[in-house]
C-alpha positions in Angstrom: 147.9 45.4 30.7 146.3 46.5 34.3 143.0 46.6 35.1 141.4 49.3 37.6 137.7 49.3 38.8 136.1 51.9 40.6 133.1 52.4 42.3 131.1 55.7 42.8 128.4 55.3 45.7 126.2 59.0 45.6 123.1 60.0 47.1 121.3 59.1 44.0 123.0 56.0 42.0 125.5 53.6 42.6 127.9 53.7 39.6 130.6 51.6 38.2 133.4 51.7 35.4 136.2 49.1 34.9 139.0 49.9 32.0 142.5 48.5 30.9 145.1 50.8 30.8 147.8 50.9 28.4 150.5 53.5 29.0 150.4 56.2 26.1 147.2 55.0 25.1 143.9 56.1 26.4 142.0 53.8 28.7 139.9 51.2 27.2 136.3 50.7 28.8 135.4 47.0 29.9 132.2 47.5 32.0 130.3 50.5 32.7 127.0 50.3 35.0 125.0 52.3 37.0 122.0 51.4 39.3 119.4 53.9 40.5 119.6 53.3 44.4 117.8 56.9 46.2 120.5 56.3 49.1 120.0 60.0 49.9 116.6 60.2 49.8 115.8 59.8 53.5 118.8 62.0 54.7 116.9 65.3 53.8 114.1 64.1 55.2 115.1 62.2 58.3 118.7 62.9 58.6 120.0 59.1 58.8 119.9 56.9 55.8 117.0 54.5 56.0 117.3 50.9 56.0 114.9 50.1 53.0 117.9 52.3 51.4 120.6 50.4 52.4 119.1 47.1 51.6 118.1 48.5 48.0 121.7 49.8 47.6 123.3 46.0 48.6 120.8 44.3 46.6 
């Protein structure tokens, strides 16, 4: 049975969900996380993300 990952990077969070697929079945949910990063947070205030930011989001 495949496996597909994917990852959703926002302005917020840093999200990730990992399923097995079975054709005619519905998908089947392996890992689910999600991580509280504020990439975004500097943009509105500064225009570029900020380094702290980045470093948070890698970590």
């Amino acid at each position: 049975m495949p496996r597909y990952a994917a990852i959703d990077i926002g302005s917020n969070s840093i999200r990730m969900e990992a399923a097995e697929v079975t054709p005619g079945q519905p998908a089947r949910i392996l890992a689910s996380d999600r991580e509280v990063t504020r990439l975004g947070e500097s943009v509105f205030r500064t225009g570029s993300v900020s380094k702290e930011a980045i470093d948070a989001s890698c970590a």
